[in-house]
N, C-alpha and C positions, 0 to 999 in steps of 0.2 A: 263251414263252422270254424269261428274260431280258437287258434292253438290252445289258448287255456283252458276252452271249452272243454278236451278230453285232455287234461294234462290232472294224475290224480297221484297225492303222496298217500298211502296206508302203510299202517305199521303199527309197532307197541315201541313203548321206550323205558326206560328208571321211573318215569312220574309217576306212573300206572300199574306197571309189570314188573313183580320182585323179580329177584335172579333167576327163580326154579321158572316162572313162565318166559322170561326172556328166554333160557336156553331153551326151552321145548322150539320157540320159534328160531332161534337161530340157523342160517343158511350157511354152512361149510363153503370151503373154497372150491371143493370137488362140486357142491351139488352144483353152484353158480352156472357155470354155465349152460348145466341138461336144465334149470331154468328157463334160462334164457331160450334155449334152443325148443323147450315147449311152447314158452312166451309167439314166439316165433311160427309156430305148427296152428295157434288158435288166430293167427291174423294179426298179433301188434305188432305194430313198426316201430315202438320204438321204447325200451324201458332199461332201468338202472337197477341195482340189488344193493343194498347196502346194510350191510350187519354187522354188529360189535359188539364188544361185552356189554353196552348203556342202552343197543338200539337195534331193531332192524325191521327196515326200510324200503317198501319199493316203488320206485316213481316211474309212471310212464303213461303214455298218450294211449287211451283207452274209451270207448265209450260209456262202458259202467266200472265203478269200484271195483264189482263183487269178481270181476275177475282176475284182478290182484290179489286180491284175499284167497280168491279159490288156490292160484298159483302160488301163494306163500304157505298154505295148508300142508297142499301137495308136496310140498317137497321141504320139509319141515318136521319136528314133531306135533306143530301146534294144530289144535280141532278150531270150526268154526266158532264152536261156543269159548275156549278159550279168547277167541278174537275179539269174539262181540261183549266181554267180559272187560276186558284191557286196551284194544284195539282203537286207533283213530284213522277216520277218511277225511282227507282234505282234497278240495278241488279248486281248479286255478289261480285265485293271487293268493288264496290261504294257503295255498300248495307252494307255491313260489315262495312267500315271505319265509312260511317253515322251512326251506332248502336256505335259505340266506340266512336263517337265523341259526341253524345246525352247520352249517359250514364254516363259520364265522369266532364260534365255540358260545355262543352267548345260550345256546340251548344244551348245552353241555353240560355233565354232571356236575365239573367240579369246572365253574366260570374262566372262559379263557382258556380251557383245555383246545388246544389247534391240531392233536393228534388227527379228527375227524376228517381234517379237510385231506389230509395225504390218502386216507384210507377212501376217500370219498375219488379223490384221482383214478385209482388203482382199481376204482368199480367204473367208474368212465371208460376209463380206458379199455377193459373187458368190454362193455357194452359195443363198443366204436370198433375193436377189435371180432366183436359175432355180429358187425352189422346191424346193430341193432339202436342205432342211438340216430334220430332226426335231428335236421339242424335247429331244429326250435331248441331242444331240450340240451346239445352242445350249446350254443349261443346261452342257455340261460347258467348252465355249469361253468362256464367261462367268466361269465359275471358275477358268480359269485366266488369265483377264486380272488378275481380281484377286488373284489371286496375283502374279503379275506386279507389280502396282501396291504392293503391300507389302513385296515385297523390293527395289523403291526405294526407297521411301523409309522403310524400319524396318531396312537393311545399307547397305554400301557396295559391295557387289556390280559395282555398274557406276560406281563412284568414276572419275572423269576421262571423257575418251574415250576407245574403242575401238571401233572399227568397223576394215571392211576398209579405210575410206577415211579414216580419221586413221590406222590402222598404216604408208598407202600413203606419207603427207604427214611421218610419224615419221619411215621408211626414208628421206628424202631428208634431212629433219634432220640426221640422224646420220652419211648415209654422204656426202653433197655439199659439195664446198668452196666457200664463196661462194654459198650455194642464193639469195641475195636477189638476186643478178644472173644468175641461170640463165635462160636464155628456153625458157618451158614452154609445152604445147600439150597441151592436155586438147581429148579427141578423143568425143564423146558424152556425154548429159546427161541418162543415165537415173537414179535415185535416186543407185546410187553414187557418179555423174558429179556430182551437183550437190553432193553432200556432201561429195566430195574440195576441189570449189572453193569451198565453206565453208570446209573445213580449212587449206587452202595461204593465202586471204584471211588468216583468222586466225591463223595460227600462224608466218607468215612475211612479211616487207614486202617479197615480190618484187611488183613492178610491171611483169614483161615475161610474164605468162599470156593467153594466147588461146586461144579459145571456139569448137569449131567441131563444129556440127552440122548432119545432113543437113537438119533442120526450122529455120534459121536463128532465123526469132522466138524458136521457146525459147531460142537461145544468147542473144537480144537482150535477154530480159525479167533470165535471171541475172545476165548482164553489165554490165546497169543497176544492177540493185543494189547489184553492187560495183564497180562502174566500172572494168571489164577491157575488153579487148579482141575482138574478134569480126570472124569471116572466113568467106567463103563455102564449102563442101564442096569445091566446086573446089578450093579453093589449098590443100588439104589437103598433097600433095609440095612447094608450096615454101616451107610453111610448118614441115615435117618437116626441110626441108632446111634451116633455119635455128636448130632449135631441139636444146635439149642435153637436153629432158627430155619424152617424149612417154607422159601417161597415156591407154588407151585402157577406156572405158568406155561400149562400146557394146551392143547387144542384138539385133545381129544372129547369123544361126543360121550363119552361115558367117565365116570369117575375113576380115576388112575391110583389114588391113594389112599386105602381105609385102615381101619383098624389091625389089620391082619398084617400090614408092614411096619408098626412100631413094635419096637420089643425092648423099650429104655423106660425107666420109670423118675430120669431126671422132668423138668421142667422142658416142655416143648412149643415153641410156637409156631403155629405156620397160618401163611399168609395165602390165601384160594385168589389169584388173579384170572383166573381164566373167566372162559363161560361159553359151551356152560359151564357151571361148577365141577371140578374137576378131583374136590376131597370130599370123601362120603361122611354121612356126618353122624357114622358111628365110630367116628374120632376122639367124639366130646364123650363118649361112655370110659375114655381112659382119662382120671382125674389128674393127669399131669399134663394133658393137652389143653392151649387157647387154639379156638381157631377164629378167623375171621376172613370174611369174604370183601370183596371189593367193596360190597353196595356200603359195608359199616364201614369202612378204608376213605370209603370217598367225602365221606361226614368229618372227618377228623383233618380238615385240611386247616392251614397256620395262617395266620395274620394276614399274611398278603393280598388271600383272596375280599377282605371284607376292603382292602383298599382298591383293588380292582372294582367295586361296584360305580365307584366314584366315573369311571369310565366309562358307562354302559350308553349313558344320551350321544356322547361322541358317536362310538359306537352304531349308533344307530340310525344317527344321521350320515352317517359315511355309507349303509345299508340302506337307507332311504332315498340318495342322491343315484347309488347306481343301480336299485331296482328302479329308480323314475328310468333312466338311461336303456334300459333292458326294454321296459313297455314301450318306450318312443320307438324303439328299434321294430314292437311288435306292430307297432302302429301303422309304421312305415312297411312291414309287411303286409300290411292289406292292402295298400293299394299301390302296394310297386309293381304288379303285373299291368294293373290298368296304366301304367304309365308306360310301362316297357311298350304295350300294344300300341296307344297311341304315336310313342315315336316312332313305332315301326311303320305305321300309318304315314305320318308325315314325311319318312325316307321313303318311302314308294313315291305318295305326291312329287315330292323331290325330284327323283328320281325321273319321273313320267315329263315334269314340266320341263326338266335340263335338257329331254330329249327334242320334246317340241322346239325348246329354244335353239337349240344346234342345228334345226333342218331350217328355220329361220336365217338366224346369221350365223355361220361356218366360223366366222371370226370373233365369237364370243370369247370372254377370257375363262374358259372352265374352270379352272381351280378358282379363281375368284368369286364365280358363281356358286361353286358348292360350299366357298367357306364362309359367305353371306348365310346363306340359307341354313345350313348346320347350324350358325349362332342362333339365327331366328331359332329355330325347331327344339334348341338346349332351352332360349329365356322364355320359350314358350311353357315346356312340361315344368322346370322350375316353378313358374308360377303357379302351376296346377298342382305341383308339388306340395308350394307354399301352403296353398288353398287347404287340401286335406289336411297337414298337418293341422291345422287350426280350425278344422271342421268339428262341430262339436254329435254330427253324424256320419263317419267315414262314411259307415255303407249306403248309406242314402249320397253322398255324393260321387261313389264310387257308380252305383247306377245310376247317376243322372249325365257321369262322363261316358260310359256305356251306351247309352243312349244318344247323345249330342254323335258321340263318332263312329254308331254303327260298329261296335267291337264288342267282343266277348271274351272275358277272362276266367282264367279257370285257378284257384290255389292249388 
């Protein structure tokens, strides 16, 4: 059977699934693996995990869906009927195109967003690391990395920044009076977390942000860097209670921040990046709180993006050319056994005839003999090569070579 036959993406994403059902499905970093290592216990060779606060995602060579979905349930908050609610199955080139179109960032919340493709590494690499990743489905992550890598730099596609965490540091731009004397408290320092404090560093000369996480060192080592400020988890309320602008970007699976830690009745904003959502939203019952969460954050993006669409045909044709590239390669996987067999074929013959000719004349010139015959035996499978590629039924030519040479291949 062929590789795209069982190769199936399932998943929810932003299009479908607000925040609250995306978090129910979200996959931790912890669970990831006893996934995989279940994935593993039910017979597949070979599958990916990929989750974010926009998506999550699991692709892998299976012979029905529903057992990705079973396996996403399991080890998830989310129920079947949540799935079959919000939920999409893709199977072979629709499964492929959507991996190239999400790696790429064109399926991306906010266009051009290329966060995905690193985080999309970082689940490869787990997979390849529990053994769990076949070469089909490396070879097709490969190509779309490089994909990836040419519509940087051959578009503008991802012209400026855009992430959730420069649109987070925009919204304050735009909507805050005096953002360089706002006293801000970035609350968690997971990828988002550290990229907003890039953002806010660079884009704004506020000098009153504090750094506070439950694991202090990491807030100590980012905080070095840019020589900000940093407080211990503790003084997390009275440092809430001081401050006008509170991003929270944590990775806990439960809500970290409610009502019960405000105790200021100034003007309070806080920005919910995580997901799942991480501020409970009996926040809004105190009428000095805005809150907003990423999915409103990611709506409120700046000019740039409506010029990036101008890009997207490029884009796509650079996607086009090395998914054609990826198939040719699948192509050439079906009948490169039968070829291999065949030449092994022909070195036996080889082989058997060189012998006969040596018990003939002793003064043959052997290496000449065999490096005649090796050429024959190359422009011969080439041609047969040639042949498949341009057959417009591999498998029917694949057994009719089968046939002619008395051999049997197996994928």
């Amino acid at each position: 059977m062929p590789a795209t036959d069982m190769f199936f993406c399932i998943g929810l994403s932003y299009k479908k699934a607000n925040a609250t059902l995306r978090g129910k499905f979200s996959i931790t970093t912890k669970a990831k693996p006893f996934l995989l290592e279940d994935a593993r216990t039910q017979g597949i060779r070979s599958l990916m995990v990929s989750s974010t606060c926009n998506r999550t995602e699991l692709y892998g060579e299976v012979d029905d869906a529903q057992k990705l979905i079973d396996l996403l349930c399991t080890h998830s908050q989310g129920t079947p009927a949540d799935f079959e609610a919000v939920g999409t199955i893709r199977k072979g080139q629709a499964a492929i195109k959507h991996l190239f179109n999400v790696g790429t960032g064109l399926d991306s919340q906010i266009l051009g967003d290329f966060e995905i493709i690193a985080q999309l590494k970082q689940s490869v690499k787990l997979s390849k690391k529990s053994n769990m990743l076949s070469p089909f489905m490396e070879r097709l992550f490969n190509a779309v990395l490089q994909a990836s890598k040419r519509i940087k730099t051959e578009t503008e596609l991802s012209s400026g920044a855009t992430s959730v965490s420069y649109v987070s540091v925009r919204y304050m731009l735009d909507n805050i009076i005096d953002l360089d004397n706002k006293k801000i408290v970035l609350f968690g320092l997971g990828k988002i977390g550290r990229n907003t404090c890039e953002n806010l560093v660079k884009h704004t000369k506020n000098s009153h942000i504090t750094l506070i996480n439950r694991t202090r060192e990491r807030a100590e080592q980012l905080a070095g860097k840019f020589a900000i400020d940093v407080k211990d988890y503790a003084s997390l309320p009275v440092e809430i209670r001081n401050a006008d602008i509170l991003v929270v970007a944590t990775g806990a699976e439960q809500p970290t921040i409610s009502k019960a830690l405000i105790h200021s009745e100034k003007p309070l904003l806080i920005l919910d990046l995580s997901m799942p959502k991480n501020v409970h939203t009996d926040v809004l019952e105190l009428p000095n709180v805005t809150l907003l969460h990423l999915d409103e954050l990611s709506k409120m993006t700046d000019e740039t993006l409506a010029l990036r669409k101008a890009h997207i045909p490029k884009a796509k044709e650079i996607i086009a050319e090395t998914c054609a590239e990826f198939n040719q390669w699948l192509e050439t996987r079906k009948f490169a056994p039968a070829l291999i067999a065949v030449k092994k074929l022909m070195q036996d013959i080889q082989q058997q005839e060189l012998e006969v000719q040596r018990k003939k004349n002793p003064a043959i010139d052997d290496r000449q003999a065999t490096a005649v015959s090796e050429k024959l035996i190359q422009k011969l499978t080439n041609r047969m090569a040639n042949h498949l590629r341009e057959s417009d039924n591999t498998h029917e030519s694949v057994k009719a070579i089968e046939t002619l040479f008395n051999i049997s291949t197996h994928e």
